[in-house]
C-alpha positions, -999 to 999 in steps of 0.1 A, spaced: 142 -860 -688 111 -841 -694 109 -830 -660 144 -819 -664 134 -797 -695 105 -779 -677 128 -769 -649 152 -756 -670 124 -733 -685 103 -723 -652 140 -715 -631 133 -694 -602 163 -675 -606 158 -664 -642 121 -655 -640 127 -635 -612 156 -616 -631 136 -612 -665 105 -593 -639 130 -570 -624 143 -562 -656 106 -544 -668 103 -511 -653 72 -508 -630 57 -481 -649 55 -502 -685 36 -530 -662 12 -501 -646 5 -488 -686 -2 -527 -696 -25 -531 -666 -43 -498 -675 -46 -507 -710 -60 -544 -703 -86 -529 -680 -98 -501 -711 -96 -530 -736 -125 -547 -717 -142 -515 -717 -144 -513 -756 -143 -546 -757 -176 -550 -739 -193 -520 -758 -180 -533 -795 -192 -567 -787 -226 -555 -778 -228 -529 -809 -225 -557 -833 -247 -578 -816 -273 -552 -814 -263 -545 -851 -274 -578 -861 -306 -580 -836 -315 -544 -856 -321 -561 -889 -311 -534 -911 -321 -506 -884 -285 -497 -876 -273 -498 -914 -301 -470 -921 -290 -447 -892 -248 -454 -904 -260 -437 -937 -262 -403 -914 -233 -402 -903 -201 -380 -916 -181 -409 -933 -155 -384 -947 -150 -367 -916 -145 -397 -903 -119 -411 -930 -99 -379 -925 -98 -384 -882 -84 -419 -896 -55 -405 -915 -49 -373 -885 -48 -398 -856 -27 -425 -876 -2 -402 -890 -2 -387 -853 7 -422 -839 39 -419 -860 48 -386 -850 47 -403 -812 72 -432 -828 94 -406 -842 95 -386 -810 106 -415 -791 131 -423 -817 145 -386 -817 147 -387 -777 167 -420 -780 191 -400 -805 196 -372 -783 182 -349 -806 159 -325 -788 151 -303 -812 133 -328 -832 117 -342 -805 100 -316 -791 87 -312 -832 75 -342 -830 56 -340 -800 40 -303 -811 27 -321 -844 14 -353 -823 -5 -327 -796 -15 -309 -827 -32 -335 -845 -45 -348 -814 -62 -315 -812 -74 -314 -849 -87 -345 -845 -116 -332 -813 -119 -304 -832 -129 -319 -867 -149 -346 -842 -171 -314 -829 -172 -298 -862 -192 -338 -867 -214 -337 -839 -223 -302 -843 -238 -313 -880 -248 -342 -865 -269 -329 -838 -283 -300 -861 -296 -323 -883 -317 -337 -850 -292 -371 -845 -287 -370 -813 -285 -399 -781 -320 -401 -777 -330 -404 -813 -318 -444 -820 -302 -474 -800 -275 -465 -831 -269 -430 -822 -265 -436 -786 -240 -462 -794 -224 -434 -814 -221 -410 -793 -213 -433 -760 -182 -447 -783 -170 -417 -801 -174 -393 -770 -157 -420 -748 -126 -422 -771 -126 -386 -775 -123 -382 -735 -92 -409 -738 -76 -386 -768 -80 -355 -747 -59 -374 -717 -32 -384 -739 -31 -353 -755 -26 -336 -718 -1 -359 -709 19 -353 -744 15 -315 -735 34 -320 -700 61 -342 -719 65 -313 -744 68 -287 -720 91 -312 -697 115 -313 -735 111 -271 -739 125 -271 -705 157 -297 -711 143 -325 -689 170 -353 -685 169 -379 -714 161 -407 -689 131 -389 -679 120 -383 -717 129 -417 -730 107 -435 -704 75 -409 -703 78 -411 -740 72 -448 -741 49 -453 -716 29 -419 -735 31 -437 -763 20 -467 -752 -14 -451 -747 -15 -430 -777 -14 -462 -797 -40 -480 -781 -61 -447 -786 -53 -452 -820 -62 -487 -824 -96 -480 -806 -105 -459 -835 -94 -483 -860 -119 -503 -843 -146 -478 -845 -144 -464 -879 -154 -494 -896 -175 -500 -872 -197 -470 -870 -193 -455 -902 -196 -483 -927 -219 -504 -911 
């Protein structure tokens, strides 16, 4: 009987249908993203353990850095993960004008985000905090400049979808590039949720 019940479960037929049914390019994202998730992954783990190894050492150097520049890159690159829902949303209602908004204010606070993240550094580095200057600082850098390179990708893919929406792309085209863009954009997102805290109120 319970052998009965597993077979019911694990039928051939069924599992076979329900991988067919998930489009190659959502399993191609996942695998992308599980592979960058070690990435972080690795690099968080070995900040807080380093963090506690510092005793007190990282805490100091946390007190340099631009916690309100910080905060606001929190609320651009959070607000702009919503745009990217709403875009999606808009594409699924066949309203184009809307979407296209929605991906100009997502690229845009993409953008605002690097820019208010140089505007950062650039203090940062005048005030002589720079790679070199800690274990902390290198770890800054290495994470924030390694995000930042993963923003700037999905901001260039966002950029072809918009153009791809200016130029009346078919809805099937949007509607899947939109979630699989998406996709991305959140875990970019969710990175920096990660390092916020992290780096800035050590």
């Amino acid at each position: 009987m319970m052998g009965a019940g597993v077979k019911s479960i694990l039928e051939p037929g069924e599992f076979d249908d329900a991988i067919r049914q998930i489009p190659p390019g959502k399993i191609g994202v996942w695998w992308f993203l599980a592979s960058e998730i070690m990435v972080f992954g690795g690099l968080i783990t070995a900040f807080i353990l380093f963090s506690f190894a510092s005793r007190g050492a990282f805490a100091a150097a946390a007190e340099h850095v631009q916690w309100r520049l910080g905060a606001t890159n929190t609320l651009v690159l959070v607000t702009s993960s919503l745009t990217m829902i709403l875009a999606l949303g808009y594409a699924r209602a066949r309203n184009l004008a809307r979407t296209r908004l929605c991906l100009f204010i997502t690229v845009t606070l993409g953008m605002t985000f690097l820019i208010i993240k140089a505007v950062e550094y650039a203090t940062e580095i005048k005030e002589g905090f720079v790679p070199g200057t800690s274990l902390f600082w290198s770890f800054y850098f290495g994470m924030t400049g390694l995000h930042g390179l993963h923003l700037m990708a999905g901001i260039i893919v966002n950029c072809i979808l918009l153009v791809a929406a200016l130029r009346r792309a078919p809805w099937a085209f949007l509607e899947r590039r939109l979630e699989l863009a998406g996709l991305y954009w959140h875990f970019v997102d969710v990175v920096w949720i990660f390092l916020f805290p992290l780096l800035y109120l050590t």
